[in-house]
Every structure is written in structure tokens, then in C-alpha cells.
C-alpha positions in Angstrom: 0.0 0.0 0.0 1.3 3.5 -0.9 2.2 5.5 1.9 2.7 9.8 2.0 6.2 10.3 1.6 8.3 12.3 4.5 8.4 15.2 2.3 4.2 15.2 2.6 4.7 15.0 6.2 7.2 18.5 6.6 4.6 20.1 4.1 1.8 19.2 6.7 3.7 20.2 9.5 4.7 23.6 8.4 1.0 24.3 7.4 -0.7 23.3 10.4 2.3 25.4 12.1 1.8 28.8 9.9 -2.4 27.9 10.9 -1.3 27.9 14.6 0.8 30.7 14.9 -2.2 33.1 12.9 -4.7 31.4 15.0 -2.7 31.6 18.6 -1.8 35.1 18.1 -4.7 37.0 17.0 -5.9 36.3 13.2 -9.2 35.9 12.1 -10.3 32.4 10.9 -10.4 33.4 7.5 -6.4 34.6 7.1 -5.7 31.7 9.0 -7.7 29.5 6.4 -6.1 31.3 3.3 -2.5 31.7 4.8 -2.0 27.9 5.4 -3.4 27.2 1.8 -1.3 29.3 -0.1 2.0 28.3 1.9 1.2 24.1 1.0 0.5 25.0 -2.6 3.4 27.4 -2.8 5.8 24.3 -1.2 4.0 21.6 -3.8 1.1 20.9 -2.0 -2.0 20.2 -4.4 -4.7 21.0 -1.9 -4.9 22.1 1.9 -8.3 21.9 3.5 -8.3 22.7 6.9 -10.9 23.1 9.6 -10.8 25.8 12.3 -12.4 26.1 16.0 -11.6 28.1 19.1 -9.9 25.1 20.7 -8.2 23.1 17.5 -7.3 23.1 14.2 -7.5 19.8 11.8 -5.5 20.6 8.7 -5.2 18.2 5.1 -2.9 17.9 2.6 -3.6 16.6 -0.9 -0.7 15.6 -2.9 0.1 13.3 -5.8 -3.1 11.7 -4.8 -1.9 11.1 -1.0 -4.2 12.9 1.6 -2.6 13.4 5.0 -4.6 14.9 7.9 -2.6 16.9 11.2 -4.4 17.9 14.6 -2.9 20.5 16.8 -4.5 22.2 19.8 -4.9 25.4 19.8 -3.5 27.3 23.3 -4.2 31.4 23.1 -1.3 33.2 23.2 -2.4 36.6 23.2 -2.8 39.7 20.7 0.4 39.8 18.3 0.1 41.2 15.1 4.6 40.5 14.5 3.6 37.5 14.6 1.2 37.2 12.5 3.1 40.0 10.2 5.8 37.8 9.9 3.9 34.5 9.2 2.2 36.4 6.2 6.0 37.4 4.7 7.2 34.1 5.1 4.3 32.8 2.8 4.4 35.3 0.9 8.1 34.6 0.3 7.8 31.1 -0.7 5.2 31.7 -2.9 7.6 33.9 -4.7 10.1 30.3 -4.4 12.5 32.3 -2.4 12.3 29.8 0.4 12.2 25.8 0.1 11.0 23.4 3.0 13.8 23.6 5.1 14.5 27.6 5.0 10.1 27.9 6.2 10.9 25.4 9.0 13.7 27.5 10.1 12.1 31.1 9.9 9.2 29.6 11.9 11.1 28.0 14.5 12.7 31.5 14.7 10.1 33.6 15.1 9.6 35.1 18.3 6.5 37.6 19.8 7.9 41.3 19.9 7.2 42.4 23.5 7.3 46.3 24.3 9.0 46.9 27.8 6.3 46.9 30.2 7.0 50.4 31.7 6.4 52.1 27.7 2.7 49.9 28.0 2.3 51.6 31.2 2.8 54.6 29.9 0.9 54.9 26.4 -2.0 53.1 28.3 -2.4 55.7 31.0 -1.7 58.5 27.9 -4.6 56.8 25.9 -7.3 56.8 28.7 -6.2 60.3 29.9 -6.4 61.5 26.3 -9.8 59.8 25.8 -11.1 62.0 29.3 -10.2 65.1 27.8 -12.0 64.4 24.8 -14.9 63.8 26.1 -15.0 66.5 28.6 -12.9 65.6 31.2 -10.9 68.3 31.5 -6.9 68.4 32.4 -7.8 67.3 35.8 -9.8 64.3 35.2 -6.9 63.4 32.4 -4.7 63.5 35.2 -7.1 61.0 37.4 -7.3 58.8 34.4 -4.1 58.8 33.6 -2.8 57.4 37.2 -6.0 55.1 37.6 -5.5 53.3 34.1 -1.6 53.2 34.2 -1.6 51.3 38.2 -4.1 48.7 36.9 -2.5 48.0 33.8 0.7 47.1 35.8 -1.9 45.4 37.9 -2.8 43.6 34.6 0.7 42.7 33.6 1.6 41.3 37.3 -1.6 38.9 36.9 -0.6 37.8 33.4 2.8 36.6 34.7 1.1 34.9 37.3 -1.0 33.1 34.4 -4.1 34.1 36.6 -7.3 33.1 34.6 -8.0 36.4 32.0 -11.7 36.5 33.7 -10.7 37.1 37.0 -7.7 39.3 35.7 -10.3 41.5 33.9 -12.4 41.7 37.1 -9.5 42.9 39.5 -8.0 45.0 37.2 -11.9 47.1 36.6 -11.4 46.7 40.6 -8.1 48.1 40.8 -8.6 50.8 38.2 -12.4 52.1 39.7 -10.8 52.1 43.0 -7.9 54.0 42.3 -10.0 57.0 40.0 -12.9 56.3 42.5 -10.4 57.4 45.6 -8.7 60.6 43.6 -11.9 61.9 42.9 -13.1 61.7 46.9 -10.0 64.1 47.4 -10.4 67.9 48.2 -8.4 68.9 44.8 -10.6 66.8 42.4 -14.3 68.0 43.9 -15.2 69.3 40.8 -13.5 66.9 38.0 -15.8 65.3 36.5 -16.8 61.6 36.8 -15.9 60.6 33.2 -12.5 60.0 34.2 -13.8 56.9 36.5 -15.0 55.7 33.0 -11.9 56.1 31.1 -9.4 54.4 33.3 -11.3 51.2 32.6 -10.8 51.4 29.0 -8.0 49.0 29.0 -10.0 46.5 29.0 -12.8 47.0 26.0 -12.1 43.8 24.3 -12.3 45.1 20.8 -10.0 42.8 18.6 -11.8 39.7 20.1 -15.3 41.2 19.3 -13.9 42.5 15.8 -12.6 39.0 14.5 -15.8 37.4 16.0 -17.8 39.5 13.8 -15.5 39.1 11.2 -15.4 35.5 11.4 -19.5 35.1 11.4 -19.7 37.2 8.4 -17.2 35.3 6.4 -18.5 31.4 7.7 -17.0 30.8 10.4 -19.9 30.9 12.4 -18.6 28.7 15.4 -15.4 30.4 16.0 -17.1 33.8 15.7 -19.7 32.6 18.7 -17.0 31.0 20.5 -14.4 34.8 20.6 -17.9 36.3 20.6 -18.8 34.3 24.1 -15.3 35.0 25.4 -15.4 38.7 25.0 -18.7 38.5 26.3 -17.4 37.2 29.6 -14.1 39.5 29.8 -16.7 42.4 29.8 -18.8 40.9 32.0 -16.2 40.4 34.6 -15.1 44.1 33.9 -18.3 44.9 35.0 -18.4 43.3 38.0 -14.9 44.3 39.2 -16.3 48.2 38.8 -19.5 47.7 40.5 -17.4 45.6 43.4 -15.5 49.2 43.3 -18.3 51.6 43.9 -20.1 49.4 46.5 -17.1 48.7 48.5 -15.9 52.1 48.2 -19.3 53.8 48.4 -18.5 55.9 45.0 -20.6 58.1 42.9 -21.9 57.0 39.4 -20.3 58.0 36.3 -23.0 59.6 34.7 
């Protein structure tokens, strides 16, 4: 009986790899879908199906009449468009037959998440919220109160990621930490009159809008189950928000934002 030959098998591999790294990092099903494609018929592949869910991705190959079928689980790695940046030149590369088999498997195997230093997310965090008060009203003095709020819970944030604490009840202490801290300033004799928009901005770290962007994007374009699935998950991560703020005010005895 004919078997697939080793050089099916690397062909597999790297697809269901390039599908992994889109899919781990950020990209919606669709890109992931076409990405993997175009990288096994650029290395000699005559067809790659492939079948995409929130927790796995089941990938075929089709060549010279041999079909050979790869599972890999599918872990979240968190928003990273360098990655998925990179994946796209690399294919994009061998479709113009500027890199065999062995020169993908090395530029995968090399490719490594860009991380900003955690003090410059701090920073452009607390800058973006303040920024956001002042445009809606806030004035400099609730900028200021935003500013301070959102930049101590996103450190907050990045401590509870390295402690791989569950993103649900990250989301919930960081809303905590974050309405606490604007919640407090405001309660003080030089922040009387600021108004309370800049409660509402300092928790604007934690809008989940890529996850709710590619799950509309994925239900438009088919993928109806992923889409419900990153559609539920932002669901919860704002639910939990929600509750960390409201655990905020009643602890606290805070006013409203409105």
C-alpha cells in the first residue's frame, strides 16, 4: 500500500504550524484558512483543507493523490500582530520560491513575539485613557485622574498575566483596581469638581475590541462557530469588567459615572 512520503509530512507540518501561529496570536479564521493554503501549494502541496475552532485546528494535505490529515491544539497566546506579520511574509516569500521546505521550518522556528517593555505599556496606556477624558469632557484634571487610575491597573494587569491568573478574573481585578484608584482621587479635596468621566476612562484598558472585531469578522465570512465561540469569550471579559467596577463603587461607596 502506498504510503505519503516524509516530504508530505514536513509540508503538513509547516502548514498546520503557519495555521497555529495566525490562530494563537490574533488572526481571524479566514487569514488563518487562506494563509496555510497558499503556503502548502506554494511548497508543492495540491490542496490544503483545513478546519478551524476556538480550541483546535485539523488541517489536510492533498498531494500526488496522498491525503494526510494533522491535529494541533490550539492554546491562546495573546494579541500579536509581529507575529502574524511575519507569518504572512514568510508565505508570501515562498510563494515567490525564495524559500524551500527547510528555509520555512527555520524562519518559523525563529520567530519570536515582539514584547514592548512593560514600563512604555504603562505609559501609552495611562496616555490613551487620559487623552480619551479630555476628549470627552474631562478636562486636564480628570486626564490627570485617568491617567494614574489606568496606568496602576494596567501594571496590575501585567503582574496577573505573569502569574497566568485566569483572564476572567484578571479583567475583574484589574476594573477593581482601576475604579478604585479613579474612584479614591476623585473623593479628594483637589478633584471635587473633576468630572466623573474619568472613572470611565481608566477602565478602557479593558474593552475587548479585537476579540469582538474578529468574531464578527469570522461570522460574516463562515466561520460561524469560532465567531460565537471569541464572541462568548469577549462576552465574559466584559462581563467580569463589569463586575470588578461595580465591586469598586459598593465597596468604596462611590458616585456614578453619569
Amino acid at each position: 500500500m502506498d504510503v505519503e512520503s516524509p516530504g508530505q509530512r514536513e509540508l503538513t507540518r509547516l502548514c498546520i504550524q503557519c495555521a497555529l501561529l495566525l490562530l494563537q496570536h490574533g488572526a481571524e479564521s479566514m487569514l488563518v484558512e487562506q494563509l496555510s493554503a497558499r503556503l502548502g501549494k506554494a511548497l508543492g502541496a495540491d490542496s490544503v483543507e483545513s478546519s478551524i475552532s476556538a480550541n483546535a485546528i485539523v488541517l489536510t494535505t492533498i498531494q500526488n493523490g496522498h491525503c494526510l490529515t494533522s491535529t494541533r491544539k490550539n492554546v491562546d497566546r495573546g494579541i500579536n500582530m509581529h507575529v502574524v506579520t511575519e507569518v504572512q511574509h514568510i508565505v508570501i516569500m515562498a510563494e515567490h520560491r525564495l524559500l524551500d521546505l527547510r528555509d520555512v521550518r527555520k524562519r518559523f522556528d525563529h520567530i519570536r513575539p515582539l514584547r514592548y517593555p512593560r514600563w512604555l505599556v504603562v505609559l501609552m496606556v495611562g496616555l490613551s485613557c487620559g487623552c480619551f477624558c479630555k476628549l470627552n469632557g474631562g478636562g486636564w484634571d480628570g486626564s490627570l485622574v485617568a491617567f494614574f487610575a489606568s496606568g496602576i491597573a494596567m501594571y496590575a494587569r501585567q503582574v496577573l498575566t505573569l502569574r497566568q491568573m485566569n483572564p476572567l478574573i484578571n479583567f475583574c481585578i484589574t476594573a477593581f483596581v482601576a475604579t478604585s484608584v479613579s474612584g479614591l482621587m476623585l473623593k479628594l479635596s483637589l478633584f471635587q469638581q473633576t468630572p466623573a468621566i474619568a472613572m470611565a476612562a481608566s477602565v478602557l484598558l479593558l474593552v475587548p475590541g479585537f476579540p469582538l472585531i474578529n468574531a464578527v469578522a469570522d461570522m460574516f465570512k463562515g466561520h460561524v462557530n469560532t465567531g460565537l465561540a471569541r464572541w462568548a469569550m469577549a462576552s465574559l471579559l466584559t462581563l467580569a469588567t463589569c463586575i470588578g467596577v461595580v465591586m469598586a463603587m459598593s465597596l468604596w461607596g462611590l458616585r456614578g459615572w453619569a
